[in-house]
N, C-alpha and C positions, 0 to 999 in steps of 0.2 A: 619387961623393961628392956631387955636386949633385944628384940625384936624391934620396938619402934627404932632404940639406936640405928641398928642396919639398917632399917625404912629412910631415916633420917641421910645415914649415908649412901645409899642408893639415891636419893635425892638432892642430896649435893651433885654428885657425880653426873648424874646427868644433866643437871642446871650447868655445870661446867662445861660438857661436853656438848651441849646445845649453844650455851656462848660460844665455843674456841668456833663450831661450826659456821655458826654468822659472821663471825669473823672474818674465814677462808670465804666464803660467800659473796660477803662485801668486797674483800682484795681481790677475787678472779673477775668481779662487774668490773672493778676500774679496770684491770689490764686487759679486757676484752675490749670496753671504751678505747682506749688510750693506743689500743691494739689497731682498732679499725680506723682510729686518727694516724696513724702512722701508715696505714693502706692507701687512703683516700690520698696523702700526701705525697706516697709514693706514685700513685695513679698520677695528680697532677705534674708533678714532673718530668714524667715518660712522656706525658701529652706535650708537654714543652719543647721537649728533646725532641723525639719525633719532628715534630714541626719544624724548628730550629733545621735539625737534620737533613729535610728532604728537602726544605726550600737552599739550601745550601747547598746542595750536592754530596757534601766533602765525605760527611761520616760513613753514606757508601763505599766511597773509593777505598779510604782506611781499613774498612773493614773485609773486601773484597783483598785487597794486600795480604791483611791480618789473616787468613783465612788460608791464603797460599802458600804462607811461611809456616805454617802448622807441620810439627812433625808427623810421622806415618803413624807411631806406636806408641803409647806414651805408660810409661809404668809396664807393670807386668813383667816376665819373663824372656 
């Protein structure tokens, strides 16, 4: 009689432990989705910017400035 009990809870236990798993399963699928929508989106916009950028000249020039004002050391000792 005590034997099937512990079968019986050994068998809970891992029915539970096999749900909570599917669980973490299913929520790392959406945020890997949801992950690579937020890549692609970010991709499209660089391609904008870019574009925007070069036909424009400007954000070279800014950045070439930006570049020059840059301290020598930054942090450290």
């Amino acid at each position: 009689m005590k034997r099937k009990r512990k079968v019986e809870k050994r068998n809970i236990k891992t029915k539970i432990a096999a749900v909570i798993l599917g669980v973490l399963i299913i929520i790392s699928t959406i945020q890997a989705v949801e992950l690579v929508e937020i890549k692609n989106t970010v991709e499209e916009l660089s391609v904008k910017v870019s574009q925007y950028s070069s036909s424009t000249g400007k954000s070279s020039d800014i950045l070439k400035k930006n570049i020059e004002n840059l301290p020598g050391m930054v942090g450290g000792c």
